[in-house]
Biopython code that builds the backbone (N, CA, C, O; Angstrom):
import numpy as np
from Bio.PDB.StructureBuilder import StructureBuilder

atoms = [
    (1, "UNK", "N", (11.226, 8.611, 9.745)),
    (1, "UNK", "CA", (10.361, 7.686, 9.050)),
    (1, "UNK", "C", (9.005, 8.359, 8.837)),
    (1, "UNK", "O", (8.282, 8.948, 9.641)),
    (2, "UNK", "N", (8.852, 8.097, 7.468)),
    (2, "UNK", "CA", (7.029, 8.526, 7.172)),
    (2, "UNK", "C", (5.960, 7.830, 6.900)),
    (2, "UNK", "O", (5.894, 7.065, 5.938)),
    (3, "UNK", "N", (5.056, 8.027, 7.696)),
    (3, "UNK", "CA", (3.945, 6.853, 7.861)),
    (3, "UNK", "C", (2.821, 7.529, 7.034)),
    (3, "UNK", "O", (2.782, 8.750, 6.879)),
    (4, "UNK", "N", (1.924, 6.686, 6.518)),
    (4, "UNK", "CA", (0.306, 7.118, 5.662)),
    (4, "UNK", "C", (-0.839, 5.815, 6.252)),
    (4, "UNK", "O", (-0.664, 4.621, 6.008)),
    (5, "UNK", "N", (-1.693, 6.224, 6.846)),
    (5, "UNK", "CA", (-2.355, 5.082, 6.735)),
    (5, "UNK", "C", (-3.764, 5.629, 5.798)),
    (5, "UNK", "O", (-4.206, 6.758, 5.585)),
    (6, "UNK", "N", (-4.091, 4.629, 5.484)),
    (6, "UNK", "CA", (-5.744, 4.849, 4.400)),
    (6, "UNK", "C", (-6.131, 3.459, 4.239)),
    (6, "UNK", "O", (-5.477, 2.472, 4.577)),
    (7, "UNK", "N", (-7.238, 3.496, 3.699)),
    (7, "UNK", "CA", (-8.089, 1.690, 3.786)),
    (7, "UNK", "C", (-8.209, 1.284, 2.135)),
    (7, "UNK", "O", (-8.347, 2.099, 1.223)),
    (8, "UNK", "N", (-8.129, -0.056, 2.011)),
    (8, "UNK", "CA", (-8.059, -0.430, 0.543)),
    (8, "UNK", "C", (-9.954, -0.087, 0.310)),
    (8, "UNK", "O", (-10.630, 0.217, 1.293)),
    (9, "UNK", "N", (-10.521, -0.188, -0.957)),
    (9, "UNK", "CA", (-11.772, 0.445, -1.256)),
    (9, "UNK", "C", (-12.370, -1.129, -0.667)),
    (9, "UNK", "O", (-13.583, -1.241, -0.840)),
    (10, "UNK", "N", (-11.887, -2.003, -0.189)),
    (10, "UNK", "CA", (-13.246, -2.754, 0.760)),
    (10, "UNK", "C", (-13.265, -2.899, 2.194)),
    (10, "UNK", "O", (-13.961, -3.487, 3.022)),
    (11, "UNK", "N", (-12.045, -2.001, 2.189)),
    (11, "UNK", "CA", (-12.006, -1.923, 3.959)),
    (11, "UNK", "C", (-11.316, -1.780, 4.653)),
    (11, "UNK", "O", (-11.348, -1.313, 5.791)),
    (12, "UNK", "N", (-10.345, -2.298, 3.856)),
    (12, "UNK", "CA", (-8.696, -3.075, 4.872)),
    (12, "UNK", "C", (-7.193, -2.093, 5.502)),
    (12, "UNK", "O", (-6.742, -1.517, 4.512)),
    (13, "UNK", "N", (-6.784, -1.927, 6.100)),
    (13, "UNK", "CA", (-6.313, -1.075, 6.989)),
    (13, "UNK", "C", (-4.823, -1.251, 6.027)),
    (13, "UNK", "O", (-4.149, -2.281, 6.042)),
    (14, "UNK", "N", (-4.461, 0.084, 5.143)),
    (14, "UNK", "CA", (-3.314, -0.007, 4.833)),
    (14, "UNK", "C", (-2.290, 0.981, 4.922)),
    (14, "UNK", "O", (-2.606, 2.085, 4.478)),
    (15, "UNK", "N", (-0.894, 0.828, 5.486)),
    (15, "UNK", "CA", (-0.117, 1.494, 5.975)),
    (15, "UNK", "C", (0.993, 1.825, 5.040)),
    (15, "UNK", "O", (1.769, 0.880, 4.901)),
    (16, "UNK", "N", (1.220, 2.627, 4.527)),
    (16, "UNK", "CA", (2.902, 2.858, 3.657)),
    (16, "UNK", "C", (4.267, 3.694, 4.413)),
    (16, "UNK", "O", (4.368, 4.900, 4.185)),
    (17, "UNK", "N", (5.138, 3.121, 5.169)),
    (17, "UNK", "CA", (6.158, 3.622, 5.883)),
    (17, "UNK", "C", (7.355, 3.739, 4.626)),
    (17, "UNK", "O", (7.394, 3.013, 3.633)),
    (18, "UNK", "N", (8.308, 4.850, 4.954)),
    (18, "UNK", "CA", (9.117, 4.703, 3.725)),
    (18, "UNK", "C", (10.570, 4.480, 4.712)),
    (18, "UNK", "O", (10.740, 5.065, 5.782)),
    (19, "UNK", "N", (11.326, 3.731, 4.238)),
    (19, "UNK", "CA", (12.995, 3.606, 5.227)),
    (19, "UNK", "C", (13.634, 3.391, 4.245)),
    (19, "UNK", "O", (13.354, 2.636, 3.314)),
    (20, "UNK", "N", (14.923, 4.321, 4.453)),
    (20, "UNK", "CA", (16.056, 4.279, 3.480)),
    (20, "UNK", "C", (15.741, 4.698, 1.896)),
    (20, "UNK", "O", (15.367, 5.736, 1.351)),
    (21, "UNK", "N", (16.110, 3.255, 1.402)),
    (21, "UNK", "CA", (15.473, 3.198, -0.044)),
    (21, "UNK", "C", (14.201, 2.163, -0.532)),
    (21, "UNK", "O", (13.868, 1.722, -1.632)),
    (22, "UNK", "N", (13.758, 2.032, 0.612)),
    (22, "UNK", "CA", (12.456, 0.800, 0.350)),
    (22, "UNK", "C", (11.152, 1.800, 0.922)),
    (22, "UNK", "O", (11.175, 2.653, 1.809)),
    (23, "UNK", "N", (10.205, 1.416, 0.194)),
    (23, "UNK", "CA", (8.714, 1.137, 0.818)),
    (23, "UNK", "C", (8.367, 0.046, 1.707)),
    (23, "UNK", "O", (8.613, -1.083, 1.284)),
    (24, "UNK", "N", (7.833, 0.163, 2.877)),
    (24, "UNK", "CA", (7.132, -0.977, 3.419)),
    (24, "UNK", "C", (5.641, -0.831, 3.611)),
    (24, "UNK", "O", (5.188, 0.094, 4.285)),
    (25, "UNK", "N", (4.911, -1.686, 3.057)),
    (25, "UNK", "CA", (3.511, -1.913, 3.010)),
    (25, "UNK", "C", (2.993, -2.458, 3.723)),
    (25, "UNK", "O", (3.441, -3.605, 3.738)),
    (26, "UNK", "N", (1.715, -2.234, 4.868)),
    (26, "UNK", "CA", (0.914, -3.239, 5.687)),
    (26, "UNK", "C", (-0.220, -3.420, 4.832)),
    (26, "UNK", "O", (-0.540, -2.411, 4.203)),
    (27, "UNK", "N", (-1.011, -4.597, 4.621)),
    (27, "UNK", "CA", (-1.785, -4.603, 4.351)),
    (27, "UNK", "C", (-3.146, -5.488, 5.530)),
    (27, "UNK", "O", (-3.280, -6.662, 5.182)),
    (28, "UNK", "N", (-3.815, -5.205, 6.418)),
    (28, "UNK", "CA", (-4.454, -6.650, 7.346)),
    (28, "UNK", "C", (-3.102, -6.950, 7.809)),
    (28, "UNK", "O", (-2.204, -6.376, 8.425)),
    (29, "UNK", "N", (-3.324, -8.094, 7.256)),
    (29, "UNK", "CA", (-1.689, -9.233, 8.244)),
    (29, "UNK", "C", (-0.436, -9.421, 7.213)),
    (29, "UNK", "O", (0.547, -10.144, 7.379)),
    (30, "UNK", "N", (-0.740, -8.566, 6.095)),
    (30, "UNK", "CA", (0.292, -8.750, 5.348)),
    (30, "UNK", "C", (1.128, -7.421, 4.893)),
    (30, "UNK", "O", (0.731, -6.259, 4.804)),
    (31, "UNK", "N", (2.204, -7.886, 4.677)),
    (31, "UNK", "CA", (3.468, -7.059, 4.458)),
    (31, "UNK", "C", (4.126, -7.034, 3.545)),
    (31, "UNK", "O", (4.620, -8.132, 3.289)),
    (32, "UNK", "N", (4.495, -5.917, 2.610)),
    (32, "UNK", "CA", (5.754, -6.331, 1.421)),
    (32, "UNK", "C", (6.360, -4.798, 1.447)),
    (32, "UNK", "O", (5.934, -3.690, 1.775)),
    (33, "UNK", "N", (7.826, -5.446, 0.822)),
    (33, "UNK", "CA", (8.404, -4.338, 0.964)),
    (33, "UNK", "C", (9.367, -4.629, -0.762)),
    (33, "UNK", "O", (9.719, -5.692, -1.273)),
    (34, "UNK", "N", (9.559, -3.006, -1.317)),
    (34, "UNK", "CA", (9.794, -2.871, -2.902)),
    (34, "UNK", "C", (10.776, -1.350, -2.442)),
    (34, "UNK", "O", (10.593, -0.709, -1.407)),
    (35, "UNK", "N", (11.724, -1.057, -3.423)),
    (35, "UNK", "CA", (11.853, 0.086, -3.818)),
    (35, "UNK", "C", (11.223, 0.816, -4.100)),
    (35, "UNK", "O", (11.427, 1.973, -3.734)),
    (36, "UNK", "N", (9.873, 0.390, -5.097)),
    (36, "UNK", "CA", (9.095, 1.052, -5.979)),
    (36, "UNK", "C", (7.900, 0.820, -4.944)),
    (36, "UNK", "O", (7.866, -0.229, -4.302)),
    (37, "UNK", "N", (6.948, 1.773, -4.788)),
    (37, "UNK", "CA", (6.027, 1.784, -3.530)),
    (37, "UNK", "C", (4.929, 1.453, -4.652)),
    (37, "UNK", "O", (3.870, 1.505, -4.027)),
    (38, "UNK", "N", (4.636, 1.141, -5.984)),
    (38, "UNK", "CA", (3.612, 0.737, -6.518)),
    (38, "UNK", "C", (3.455, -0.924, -5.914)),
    (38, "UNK", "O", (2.468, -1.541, -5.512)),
    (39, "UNK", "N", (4.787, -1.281, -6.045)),
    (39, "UNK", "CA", (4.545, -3.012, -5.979)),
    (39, "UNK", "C", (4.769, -3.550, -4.631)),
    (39, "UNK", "O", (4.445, -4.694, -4.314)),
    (40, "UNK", "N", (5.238, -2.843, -3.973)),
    (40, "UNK", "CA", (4.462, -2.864, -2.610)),
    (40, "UNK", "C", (3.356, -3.158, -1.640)),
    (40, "UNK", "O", (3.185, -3.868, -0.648)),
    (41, "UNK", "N", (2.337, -1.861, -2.732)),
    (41, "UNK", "CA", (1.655, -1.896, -2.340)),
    (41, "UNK", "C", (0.330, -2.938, -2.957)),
    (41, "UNK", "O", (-0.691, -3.333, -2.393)),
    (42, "UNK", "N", (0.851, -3.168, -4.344)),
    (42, "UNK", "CA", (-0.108, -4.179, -4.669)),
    (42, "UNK", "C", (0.595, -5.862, -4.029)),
    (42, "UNK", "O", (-0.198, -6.774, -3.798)),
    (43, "UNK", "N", (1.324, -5.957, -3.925)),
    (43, "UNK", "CA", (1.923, -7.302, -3.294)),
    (43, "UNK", "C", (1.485, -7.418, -1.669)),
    (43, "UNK", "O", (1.442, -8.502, -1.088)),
    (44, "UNK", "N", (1.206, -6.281, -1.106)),
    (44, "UNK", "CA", (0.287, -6.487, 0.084)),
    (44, "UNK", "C", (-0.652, -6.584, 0.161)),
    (44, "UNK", "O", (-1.186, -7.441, 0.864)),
    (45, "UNK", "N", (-1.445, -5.473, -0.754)),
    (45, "UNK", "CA", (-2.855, -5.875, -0.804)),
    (45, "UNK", "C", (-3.431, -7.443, -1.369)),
    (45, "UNK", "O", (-4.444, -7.975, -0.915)),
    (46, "UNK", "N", (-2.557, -8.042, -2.448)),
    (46, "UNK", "CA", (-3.019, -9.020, -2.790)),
    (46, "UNK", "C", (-2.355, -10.511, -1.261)),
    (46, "UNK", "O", (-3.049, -11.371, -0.719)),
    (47, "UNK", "N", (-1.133, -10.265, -1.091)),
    (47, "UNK", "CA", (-1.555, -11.510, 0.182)),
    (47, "UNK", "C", (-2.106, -11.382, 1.037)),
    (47, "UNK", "O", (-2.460, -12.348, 1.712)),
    (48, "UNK", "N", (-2.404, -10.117, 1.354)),
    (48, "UNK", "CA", (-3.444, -10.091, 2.318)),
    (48, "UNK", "C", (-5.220, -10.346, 1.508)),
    (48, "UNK", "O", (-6.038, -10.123, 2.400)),
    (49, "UNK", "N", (-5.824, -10.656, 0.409)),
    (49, "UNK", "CA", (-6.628, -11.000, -0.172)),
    (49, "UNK", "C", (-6.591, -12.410, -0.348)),
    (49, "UNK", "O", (-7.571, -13.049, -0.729)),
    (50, "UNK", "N", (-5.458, -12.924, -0.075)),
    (50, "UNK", "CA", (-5.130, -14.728, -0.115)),
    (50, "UNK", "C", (-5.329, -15.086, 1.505)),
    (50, "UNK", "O", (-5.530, -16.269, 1.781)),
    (51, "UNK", "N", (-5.280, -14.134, 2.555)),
    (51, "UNK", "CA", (-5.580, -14.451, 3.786)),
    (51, "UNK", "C", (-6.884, -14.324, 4.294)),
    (51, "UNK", "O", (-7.220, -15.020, 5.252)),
    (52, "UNK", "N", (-7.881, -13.299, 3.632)),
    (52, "UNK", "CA", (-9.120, -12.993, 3.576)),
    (52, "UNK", "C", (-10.092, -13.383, 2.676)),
    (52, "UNK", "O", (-10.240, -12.604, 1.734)),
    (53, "UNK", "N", (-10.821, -14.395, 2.690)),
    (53, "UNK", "CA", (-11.181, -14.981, 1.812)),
    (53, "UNK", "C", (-12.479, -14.207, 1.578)),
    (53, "UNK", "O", (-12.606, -14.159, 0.354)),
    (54, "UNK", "N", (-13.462, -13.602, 2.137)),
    (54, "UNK", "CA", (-13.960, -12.697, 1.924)),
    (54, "UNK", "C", (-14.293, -11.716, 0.981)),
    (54, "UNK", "O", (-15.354, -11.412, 0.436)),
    (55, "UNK", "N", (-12.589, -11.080, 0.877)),
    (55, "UNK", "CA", (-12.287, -9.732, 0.213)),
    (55, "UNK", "C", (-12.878, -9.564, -1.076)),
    (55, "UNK", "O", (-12.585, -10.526, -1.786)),
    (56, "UNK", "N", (-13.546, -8.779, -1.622)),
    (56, "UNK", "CA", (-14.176, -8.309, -2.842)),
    (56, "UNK", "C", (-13.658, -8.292, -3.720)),
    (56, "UNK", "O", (-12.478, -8.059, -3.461)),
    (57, "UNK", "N", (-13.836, -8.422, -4.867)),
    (57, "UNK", "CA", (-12.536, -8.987, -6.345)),
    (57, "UNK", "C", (-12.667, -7.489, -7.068)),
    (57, "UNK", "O", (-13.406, -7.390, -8.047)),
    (58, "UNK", "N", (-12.071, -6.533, -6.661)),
    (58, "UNK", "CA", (-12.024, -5.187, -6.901)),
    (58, "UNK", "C", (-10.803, -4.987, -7.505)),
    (58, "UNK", "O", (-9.885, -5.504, -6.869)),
    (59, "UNK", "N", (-10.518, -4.496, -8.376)),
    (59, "UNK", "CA", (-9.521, -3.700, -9.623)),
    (59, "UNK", "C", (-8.866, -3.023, -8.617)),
    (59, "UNK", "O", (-9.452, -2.297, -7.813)),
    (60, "UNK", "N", (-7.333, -3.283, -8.624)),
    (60, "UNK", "CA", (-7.172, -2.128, -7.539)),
    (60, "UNK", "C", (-5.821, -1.713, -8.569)),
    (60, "UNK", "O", (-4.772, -1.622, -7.932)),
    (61, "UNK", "N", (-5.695, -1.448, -10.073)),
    (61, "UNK", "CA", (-4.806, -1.176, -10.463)),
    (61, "UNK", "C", (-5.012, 0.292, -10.690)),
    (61, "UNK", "O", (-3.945, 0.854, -10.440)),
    (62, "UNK", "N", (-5.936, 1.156, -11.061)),
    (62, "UNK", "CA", (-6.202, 2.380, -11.158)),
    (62, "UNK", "C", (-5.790, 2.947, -9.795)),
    (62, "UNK", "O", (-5.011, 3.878, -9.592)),
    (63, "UNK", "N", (-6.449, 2.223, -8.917)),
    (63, "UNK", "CA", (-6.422, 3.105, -7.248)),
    (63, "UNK", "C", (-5.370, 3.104, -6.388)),
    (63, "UNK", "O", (-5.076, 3.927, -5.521)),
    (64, "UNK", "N", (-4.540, 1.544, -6.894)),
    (64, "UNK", "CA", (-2.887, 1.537, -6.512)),
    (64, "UNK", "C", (-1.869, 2.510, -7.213)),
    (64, "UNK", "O", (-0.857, 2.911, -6.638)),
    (65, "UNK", "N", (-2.175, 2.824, -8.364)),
    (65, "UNK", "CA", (-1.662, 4.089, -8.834)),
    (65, "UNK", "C", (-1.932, 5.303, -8.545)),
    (65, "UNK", "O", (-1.028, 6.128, -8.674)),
    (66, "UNK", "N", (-2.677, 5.545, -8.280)),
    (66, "UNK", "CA", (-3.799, 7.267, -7.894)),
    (66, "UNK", "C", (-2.973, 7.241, -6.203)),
    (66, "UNK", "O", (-2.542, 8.301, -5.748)),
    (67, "UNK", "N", (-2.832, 5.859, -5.367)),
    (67, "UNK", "CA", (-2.438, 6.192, -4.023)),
    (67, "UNK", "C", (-1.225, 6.206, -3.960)),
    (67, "UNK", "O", (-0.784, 6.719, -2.931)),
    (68, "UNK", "N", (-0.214, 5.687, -4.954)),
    (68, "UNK", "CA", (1.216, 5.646, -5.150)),
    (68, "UNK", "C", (1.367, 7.430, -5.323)),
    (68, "UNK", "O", (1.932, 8.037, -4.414)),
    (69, "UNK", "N", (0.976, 7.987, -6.204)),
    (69, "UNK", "CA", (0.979, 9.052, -6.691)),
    (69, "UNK", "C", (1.133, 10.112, -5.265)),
    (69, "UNK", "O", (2.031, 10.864, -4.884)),
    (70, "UNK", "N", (-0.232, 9.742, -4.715)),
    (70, "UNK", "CA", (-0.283, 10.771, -3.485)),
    (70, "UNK", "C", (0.401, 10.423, -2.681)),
    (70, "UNK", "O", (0.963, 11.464, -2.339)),
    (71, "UNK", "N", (0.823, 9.557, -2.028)),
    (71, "UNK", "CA", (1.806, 9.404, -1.285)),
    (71, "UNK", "C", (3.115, 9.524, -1.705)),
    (71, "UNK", "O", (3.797, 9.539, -0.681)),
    (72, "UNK", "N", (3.870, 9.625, -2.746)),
    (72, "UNK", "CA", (5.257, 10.409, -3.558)),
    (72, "UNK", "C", (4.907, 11.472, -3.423)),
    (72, "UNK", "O", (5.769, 11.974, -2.702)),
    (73, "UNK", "N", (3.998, 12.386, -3.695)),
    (73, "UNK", "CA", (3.738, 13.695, -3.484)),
    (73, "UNK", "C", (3.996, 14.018, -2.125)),
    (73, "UNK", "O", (4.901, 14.825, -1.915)),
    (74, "UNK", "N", (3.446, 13.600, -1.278)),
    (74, "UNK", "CA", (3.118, 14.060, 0.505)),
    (74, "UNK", "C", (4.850, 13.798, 0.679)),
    (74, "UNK", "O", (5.630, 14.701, 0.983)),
    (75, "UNK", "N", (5.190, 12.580, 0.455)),
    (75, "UNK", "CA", (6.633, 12.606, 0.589)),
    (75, "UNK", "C", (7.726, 13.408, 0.620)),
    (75, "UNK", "O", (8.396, 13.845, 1.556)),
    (76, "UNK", "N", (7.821, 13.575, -0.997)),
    (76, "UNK", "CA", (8.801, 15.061, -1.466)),
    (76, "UNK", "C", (8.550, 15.897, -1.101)),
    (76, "UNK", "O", (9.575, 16.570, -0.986)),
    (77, "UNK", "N", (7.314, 16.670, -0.618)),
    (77, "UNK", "CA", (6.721, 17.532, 0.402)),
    (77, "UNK", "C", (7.413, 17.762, 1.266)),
    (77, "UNK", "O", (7.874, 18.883, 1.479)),
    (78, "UNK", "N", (7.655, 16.669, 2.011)),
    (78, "UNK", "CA", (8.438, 16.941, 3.637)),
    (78, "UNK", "C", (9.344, 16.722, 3.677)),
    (78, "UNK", "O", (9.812, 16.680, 4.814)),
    (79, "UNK", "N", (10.379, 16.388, 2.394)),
    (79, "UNK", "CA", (11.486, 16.184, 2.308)),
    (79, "UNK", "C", (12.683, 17.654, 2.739)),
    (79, "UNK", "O", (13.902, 17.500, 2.666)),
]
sb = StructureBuilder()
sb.init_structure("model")
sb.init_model(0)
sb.init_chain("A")
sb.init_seg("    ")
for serial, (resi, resn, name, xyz) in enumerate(atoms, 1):
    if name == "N":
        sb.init_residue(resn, " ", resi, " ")
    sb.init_atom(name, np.array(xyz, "f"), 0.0, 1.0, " ", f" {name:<3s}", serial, name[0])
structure = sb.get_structure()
């Protein structure tokens, strides 16, 4: 299993593990899991933004792509 952790751009502690043929995403207290590690990772970041009322109303479609990217890279890497 391969783990990444890095923080969403307002803070938030996010994890991408890969098993089998899925992505699993932590986001805070929330979790989703996709084939495709883009929607993953935006489906975590956003319920975890429905649990944090707080959270900053930040675009995270550029930066969910740019981190999808690097993490497929680091991946096939160690494959």
């Amino acid at each position: 299993m391969h783990e990444w952790r890095t923080h969403t751009p307002d803070g938030r502690s996010l994890v991408a593990t890969r098993e089998k043929d899925a992505w699993i995403v932590r986001c805070g207290a929330s979790e989703a899991q996709s084939p495709v590690l883009d929607v993953a990772l935006i489906e975590a970041i956003r319920a975890d933004a429905e649990v944090v009322t707080h959270s900053s109303k930040v675009d995270y479609g550029a930066w969910t792509r740019a981190q999808a990217d690097r993490i497929e890279d680091e991946f096939e890497q160690s494959e």
